[in-house]
C-alpha positions as CSV (number, residue, x, y, z in Angstrom):
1,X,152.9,-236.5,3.4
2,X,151.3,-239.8,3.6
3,X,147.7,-238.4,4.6
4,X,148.4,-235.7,1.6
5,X,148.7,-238.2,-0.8
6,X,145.6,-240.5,0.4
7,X,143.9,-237.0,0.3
8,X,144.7,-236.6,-3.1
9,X,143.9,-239.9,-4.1
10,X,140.4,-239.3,-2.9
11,X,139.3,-235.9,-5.6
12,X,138.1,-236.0,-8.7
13,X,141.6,-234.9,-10.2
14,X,143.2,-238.1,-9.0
15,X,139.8,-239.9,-10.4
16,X,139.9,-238.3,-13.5
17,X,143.5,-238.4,-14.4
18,X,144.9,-241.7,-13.6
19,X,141.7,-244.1,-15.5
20,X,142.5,-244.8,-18.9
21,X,139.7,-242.9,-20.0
22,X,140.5,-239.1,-19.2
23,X,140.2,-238.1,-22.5
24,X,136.7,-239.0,-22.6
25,X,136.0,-236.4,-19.4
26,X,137.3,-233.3,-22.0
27,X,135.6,-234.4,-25.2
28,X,132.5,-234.6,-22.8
29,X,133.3,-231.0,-21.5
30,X,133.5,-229.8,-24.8
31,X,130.1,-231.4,-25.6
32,X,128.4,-229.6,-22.7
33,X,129.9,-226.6,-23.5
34,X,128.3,-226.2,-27.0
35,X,125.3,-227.3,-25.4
36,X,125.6,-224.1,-23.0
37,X,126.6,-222.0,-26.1
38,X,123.2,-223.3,-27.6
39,X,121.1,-222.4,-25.0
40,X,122.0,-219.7,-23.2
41,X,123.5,-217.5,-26.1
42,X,121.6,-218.8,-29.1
43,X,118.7,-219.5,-27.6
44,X,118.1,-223.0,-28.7
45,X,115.3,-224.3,-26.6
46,X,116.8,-223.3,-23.1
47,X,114.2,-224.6,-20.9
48,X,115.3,-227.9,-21.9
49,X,118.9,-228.0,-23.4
50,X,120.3,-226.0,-20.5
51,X,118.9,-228.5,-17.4
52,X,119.8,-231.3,-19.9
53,X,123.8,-229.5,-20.2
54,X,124.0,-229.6,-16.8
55,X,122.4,-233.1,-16.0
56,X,124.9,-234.1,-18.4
57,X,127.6,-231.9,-16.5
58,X,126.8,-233.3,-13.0
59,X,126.7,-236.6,-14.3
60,X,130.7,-236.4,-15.7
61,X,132.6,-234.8,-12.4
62,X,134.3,-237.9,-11.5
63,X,133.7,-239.5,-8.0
64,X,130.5,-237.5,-7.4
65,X,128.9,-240.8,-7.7
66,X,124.8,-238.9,-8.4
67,X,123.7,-241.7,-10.6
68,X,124.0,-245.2,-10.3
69,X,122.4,-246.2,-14.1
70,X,122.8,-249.9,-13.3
71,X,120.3,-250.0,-10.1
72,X,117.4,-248.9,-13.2
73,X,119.0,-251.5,-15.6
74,X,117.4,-254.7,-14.0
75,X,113.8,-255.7,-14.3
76,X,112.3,-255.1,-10.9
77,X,114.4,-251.9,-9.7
78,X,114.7,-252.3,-5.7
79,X,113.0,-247.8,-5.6
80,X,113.4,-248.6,-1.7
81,X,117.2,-249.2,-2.0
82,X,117.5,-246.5,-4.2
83,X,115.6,-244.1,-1.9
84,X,117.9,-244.8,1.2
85,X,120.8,-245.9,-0.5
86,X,120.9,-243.6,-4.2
87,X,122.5,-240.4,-5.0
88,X,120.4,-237.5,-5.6
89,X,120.0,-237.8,-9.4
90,X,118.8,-241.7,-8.8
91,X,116.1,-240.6,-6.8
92,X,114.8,-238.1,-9.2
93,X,115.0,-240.4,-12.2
94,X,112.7,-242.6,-10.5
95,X,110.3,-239.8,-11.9
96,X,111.7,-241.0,-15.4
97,X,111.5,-244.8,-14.6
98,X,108.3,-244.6,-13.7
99,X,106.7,-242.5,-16.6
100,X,105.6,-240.2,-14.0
101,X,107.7,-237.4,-15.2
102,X,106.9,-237.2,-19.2
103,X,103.0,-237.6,-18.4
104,X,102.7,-234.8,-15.9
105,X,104.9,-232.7,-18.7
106,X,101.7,-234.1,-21.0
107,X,99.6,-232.5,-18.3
108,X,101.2,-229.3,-18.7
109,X,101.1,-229.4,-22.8
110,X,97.4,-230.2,-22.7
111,X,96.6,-227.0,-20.8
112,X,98.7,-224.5,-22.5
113,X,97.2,-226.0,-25.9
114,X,94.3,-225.3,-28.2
115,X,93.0,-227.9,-29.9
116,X,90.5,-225.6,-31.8
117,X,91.9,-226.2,-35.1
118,X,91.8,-229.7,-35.0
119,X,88.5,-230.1,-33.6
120,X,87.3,-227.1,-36.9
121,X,89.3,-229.4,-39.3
122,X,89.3,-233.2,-38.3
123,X,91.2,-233.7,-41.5
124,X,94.2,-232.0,-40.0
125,X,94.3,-235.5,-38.0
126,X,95.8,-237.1,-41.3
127,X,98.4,-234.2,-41.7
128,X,99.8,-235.1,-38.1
129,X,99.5,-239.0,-38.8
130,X,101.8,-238.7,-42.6
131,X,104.4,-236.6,-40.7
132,X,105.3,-239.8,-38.9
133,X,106.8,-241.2,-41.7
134,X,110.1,-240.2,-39.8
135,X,109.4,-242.5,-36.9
136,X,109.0,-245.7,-38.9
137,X,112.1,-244.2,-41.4
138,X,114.3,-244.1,-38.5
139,X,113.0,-246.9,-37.4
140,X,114.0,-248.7,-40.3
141,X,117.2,-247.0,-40.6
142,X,118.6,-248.3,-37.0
143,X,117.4,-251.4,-37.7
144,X,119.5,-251.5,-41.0
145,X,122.4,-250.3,-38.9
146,X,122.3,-253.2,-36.4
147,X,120.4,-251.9,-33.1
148,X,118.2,-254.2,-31.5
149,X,114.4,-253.9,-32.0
150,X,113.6,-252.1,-28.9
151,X,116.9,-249.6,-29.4
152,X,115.8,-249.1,-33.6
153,X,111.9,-248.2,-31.2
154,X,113.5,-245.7,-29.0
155,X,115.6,-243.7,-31.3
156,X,112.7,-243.9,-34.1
157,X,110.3,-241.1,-31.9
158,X,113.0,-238.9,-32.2
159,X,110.9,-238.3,-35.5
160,X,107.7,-237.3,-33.6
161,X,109.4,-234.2,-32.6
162,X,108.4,-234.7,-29.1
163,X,111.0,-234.7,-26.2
164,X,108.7,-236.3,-23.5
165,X,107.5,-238.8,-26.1
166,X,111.0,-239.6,-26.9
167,X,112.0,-240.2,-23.1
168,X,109.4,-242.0,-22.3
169,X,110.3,-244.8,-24.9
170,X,114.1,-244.0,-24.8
171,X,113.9,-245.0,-20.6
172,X,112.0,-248.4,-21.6
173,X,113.2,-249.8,-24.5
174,X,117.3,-248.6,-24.7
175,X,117.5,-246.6,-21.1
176,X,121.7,-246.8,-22.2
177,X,121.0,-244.7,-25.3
178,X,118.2,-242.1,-23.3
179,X,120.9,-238.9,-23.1
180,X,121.8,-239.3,-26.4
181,X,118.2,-239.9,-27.6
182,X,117.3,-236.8,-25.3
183,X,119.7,-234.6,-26.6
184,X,119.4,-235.2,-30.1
185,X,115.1,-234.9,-30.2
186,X,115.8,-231.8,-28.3
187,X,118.4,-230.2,-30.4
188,X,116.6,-231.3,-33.6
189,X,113.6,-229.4,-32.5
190,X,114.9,-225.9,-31.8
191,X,116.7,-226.3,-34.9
192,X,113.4,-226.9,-37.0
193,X,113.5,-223.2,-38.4
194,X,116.4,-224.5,-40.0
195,X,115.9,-228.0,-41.1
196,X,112.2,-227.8,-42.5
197,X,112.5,-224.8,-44.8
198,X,114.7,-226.4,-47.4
199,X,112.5,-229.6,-48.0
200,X,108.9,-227.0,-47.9
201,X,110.0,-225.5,-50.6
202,X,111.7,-228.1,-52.6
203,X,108.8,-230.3,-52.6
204,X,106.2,-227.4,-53.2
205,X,105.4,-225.1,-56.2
206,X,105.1,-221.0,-55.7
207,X,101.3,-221.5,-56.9
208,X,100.6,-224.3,-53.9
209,X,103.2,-222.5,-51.1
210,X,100.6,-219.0,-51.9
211,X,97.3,-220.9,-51.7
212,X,95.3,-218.9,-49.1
213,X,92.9,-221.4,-46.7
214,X,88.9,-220.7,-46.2
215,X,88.4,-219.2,-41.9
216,X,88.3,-221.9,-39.8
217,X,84.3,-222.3,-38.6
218,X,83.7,-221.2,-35.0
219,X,84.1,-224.4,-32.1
220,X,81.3,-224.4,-29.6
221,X,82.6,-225.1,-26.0
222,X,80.1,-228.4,-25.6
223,X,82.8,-229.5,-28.6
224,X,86.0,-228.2,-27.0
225,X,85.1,-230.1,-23.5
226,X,84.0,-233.1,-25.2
227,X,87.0,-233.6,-27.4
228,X,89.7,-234.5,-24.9
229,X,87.2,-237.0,-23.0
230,X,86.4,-238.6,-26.7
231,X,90.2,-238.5,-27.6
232,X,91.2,-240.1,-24.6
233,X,88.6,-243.1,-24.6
234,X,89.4,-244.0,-28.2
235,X,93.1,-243.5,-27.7
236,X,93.1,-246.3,-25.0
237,X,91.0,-248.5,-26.7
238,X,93.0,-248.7,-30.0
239,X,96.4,-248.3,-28.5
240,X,96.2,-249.1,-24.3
241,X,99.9,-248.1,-23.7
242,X,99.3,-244.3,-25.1
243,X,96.8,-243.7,-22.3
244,X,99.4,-242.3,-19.6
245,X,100.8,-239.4,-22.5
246,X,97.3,-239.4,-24.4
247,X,95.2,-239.3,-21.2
248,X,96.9,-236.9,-19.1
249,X,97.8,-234.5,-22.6
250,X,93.8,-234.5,-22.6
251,X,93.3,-233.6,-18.8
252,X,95.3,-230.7,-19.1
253,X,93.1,-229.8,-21.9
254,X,90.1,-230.2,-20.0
255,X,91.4,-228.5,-17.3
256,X,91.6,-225.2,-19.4
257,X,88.9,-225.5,-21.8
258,X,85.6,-226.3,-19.2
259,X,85.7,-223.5,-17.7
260,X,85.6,-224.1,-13.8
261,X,89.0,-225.6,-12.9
262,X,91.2,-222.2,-14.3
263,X,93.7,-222.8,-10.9
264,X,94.0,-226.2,-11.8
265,X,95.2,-225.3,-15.6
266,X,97.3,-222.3,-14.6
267,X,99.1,-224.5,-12.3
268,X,99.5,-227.2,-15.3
269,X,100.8,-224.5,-17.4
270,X,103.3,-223.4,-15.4
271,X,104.4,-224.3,-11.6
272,X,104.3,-228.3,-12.2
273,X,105.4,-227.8,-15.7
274,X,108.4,-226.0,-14.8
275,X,109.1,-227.9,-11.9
276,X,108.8,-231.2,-13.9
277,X,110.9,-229.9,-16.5
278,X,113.9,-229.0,-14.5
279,X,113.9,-232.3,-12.7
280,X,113.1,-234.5,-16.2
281,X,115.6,-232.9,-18.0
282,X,118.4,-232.6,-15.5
283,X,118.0,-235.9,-14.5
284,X,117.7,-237.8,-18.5
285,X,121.0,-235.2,-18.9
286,X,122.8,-237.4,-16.2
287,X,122.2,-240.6,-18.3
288,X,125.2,-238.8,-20.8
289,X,128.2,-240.1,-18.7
290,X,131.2,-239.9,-21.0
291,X,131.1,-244.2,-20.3
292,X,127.4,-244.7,-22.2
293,X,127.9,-241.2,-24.4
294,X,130.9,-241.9,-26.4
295,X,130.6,-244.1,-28.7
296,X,129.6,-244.8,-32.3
297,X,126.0,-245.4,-31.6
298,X,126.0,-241.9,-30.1
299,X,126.6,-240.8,-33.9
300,X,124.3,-243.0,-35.4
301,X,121.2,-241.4,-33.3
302,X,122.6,-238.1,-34.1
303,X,122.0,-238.9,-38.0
304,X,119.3,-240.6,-37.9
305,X,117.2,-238.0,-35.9
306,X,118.2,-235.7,-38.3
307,X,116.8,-238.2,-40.9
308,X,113.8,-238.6,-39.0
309,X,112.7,-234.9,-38.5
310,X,113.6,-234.7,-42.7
311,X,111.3,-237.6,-43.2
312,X,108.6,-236.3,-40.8
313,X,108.7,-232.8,-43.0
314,X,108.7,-234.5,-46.1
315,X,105.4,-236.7,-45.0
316,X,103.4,-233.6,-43.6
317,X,104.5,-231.9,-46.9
318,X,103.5,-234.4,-49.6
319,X,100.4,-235.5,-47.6
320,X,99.5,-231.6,-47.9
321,X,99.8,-231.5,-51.8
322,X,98.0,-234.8,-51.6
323,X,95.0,-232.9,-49.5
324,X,95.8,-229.9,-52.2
325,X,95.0,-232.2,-55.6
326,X,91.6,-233.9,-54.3
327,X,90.4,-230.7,-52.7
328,X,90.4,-228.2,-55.8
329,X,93.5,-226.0,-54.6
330,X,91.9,-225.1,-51.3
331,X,94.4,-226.7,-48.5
332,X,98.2,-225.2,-48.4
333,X,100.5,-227.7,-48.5
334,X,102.8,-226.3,-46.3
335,X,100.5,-226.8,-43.4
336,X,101.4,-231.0,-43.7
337,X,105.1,-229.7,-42.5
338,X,103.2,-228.7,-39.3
339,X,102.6,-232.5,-38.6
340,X,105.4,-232.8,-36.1
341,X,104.3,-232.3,-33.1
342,X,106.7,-229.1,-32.0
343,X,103.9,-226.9,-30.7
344,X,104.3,-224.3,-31.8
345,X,107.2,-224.1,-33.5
346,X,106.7,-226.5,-36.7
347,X,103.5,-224.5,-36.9
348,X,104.9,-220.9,-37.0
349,X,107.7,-222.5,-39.6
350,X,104.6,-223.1,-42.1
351,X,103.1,-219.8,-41.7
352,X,106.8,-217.9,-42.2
353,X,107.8,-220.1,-45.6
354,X,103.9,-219.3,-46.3
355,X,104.3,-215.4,-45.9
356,X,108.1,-215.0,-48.1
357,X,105.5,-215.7,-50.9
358,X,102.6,-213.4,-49.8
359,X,103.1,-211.9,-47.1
360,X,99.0,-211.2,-46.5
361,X,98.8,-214.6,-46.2
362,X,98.4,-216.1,-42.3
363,X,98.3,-219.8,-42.2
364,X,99.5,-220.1,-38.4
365,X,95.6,-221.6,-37.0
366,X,95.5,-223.7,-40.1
367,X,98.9,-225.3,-39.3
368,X,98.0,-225.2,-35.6
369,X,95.4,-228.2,-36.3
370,X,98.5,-230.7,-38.1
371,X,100.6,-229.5,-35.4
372,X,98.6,-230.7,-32.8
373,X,97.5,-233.7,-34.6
374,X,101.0,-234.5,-34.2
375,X,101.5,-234.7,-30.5
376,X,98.4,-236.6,-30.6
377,X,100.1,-238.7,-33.4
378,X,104.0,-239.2,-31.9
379,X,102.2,-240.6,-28.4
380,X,100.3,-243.1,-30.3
381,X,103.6,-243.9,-32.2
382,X,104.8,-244.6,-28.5
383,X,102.6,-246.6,-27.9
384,X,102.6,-248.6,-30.4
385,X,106.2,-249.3,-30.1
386,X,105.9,-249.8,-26.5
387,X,103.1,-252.6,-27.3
388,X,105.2,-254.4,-29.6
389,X,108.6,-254.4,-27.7
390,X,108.4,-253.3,-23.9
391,X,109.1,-256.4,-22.3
């Protein structure tokens, strides 16, 4: 009976039950279960939201003891402790740590996106830069709500619309507040044919939301190979700490557009990406214990996201109608909801709203240049933030 009991005493039942916080352990299922829901039955950005469920999953079956948060928490991590010493999910969020996971994800974007629009409309830069007035809104907003400088930072990108971005600040500056960062900047995004919508058409007039946009003129590829080289050397000039998402977003580029390296791209595009992805999310998932999730700052960065990505569509928007007055009528300002950098998502959101008024109308490669802009845009944002308050 004895050896029973001390048995018993070493499972996850016994773990879970007899702590004064079991009820945390069911609100925490429940959690992961709508996140399931969302991404295997509705769809909602599954490549993400489903490694990120069960990250969050692993990271909640008491005793399993995968992550140890606290060995990352100090300011020289011992990586050679962790290595012999870690559970499984501490060696993979090294990859997070490090930055090594969100840039090679940058890799990946860069190859599977064209940058044609942008480089046929430079003004499209400007679109991407006024949709991240939800960053700095955000921003504010935390800071107004009593987080620290570097946590008001992290949850602030959650208004670039970009998940790697996000991370890649979230593990720096607030690593404690990372799952719930994660979560939210990925939810928000496959939810943007639902948020944006409202706020297009509120700010916009039937006449400007059925304005039809001049061709694009044709790139050369001397143009297309030399943006991502020019992009990256000014990027790191102005802003330094964008130049591991900024410079490997523009190798990935390169790798597709010059024309000699196609294995190279393809396996950006999809072998490393997907094998990144499942490791980055699954392991930023783990972060969510039901000890760091739970709490009211959790439902702060869930409303303020939402604010952000609100703000970011208002910015694109009224930066549009700006681009609408001084040129005649000829730019659409719907395309200035595109800003955020959801590729291609936030773009395909301006070219449906676009076509409920005239449905001969195709905006999708004009909104492609803002939407890229804005990837471009959110990983300066980083860096900015990462200049002014990593330590």
């Amino acid at each position: 009976m004895e050896a029973l009991i001390n048995f018993l005493k070493t499972t996850g039942i016994y773990t879970m039950f007899t702590g004064p916080s079991w009820w945390k352990y069911l609100v925490m299922y429940v959690i992961i279960g709508i996140l399931f829901y969302l991404a295997i039955w509705r769809k909602y950005e599954p490549l993400l939201l489903l490694p990120i469920a069960f990250g969050m999953f692993l990271a909640n079956l008491p005793g399993a003891g995968l992550l140890h948060l606290e060995k990352f928490l100090v300011a020289s991590p011992d990586y050679g402790d962790i290595l012999v010493n870690g559970g499984l999910i501490d060696i993979l969020y090294i990859g997070v740590k490090t930055g090594l996971f969100p840039s090679l994800i940058f890799l990946g974007i860069g190859a599977m996106t064209d940058f044609t629009p942008l480089i046929a409309n430079p003004s499209s830069l400007l679109l991407g830069a006024a949709a991240q007035l939800g960053v700095y809104t955000a921003f504010l907003g935390a800071l107004a709500l009593g987080f620290s400088p570097e946590a008001a930072a992290a949850i602030g990108i959650i208004g670039g619309a970009d998940g790697p971005t996000a991370i890649l600040v979230a593990k720096e500056l607030a690593p404690l507040l990372l799952g719930a960062i994660a979560i939210a900047a990925y939810s928000y995004m496959a939810l943007i044919p639902i948020i944006q919508p409202p706020f297009m058409k509120l700010l916009t007039t039937k006449k400007e939301r059925s304005v039809r946009m001049d061709t694009l003129r044709e790139v050369s590829t001397t143009e297309k190979i030399l943006f991502p080289i020019i992009v990256a050397f000014v990027a790191s000039l102005i802003v330094p700490s964008a130049t591991p998402l900024v410079g490997f977003l523009m190798l990935g580029n390169l790798l597709n557009v010059c024309g000699v390296t196609e294995r190279l791209s393809k396996t950006a595009q999809n072998e490393l990406i997907n094998i990144v992805t499942i490791f980055l999310a699954t392991s930023v998932g783990a972060t969510a214990s039901a000890e760091n999730f739970l709490s009211s700052q959790t439902l702060y960065i869930v409303v303020l996201g939402l604010a952000a990505f609100i703000f970011s569509t208002i910015g694109g928007v009224l930066f549009g109608k700006l681009m609408y007055l001084i040129t005649g009528g000829k730019v659409n300002p719907l395309i200035g909801s595109a800003g955020v950098s959801a590729v291609p998502m936030a773009a395909r959101v301006s070219q449906i709203v676009g076509q409920k008024e005239d449905p001969s109308n195709f905006l999708l490669m004009h909104a492609m240049g803002p939407n890229v802009a804005g990837v471009i845009g959110s990983a300066v944002a980083a860096g900015v933030f990462l200049a002014r308050f990593a330590k």
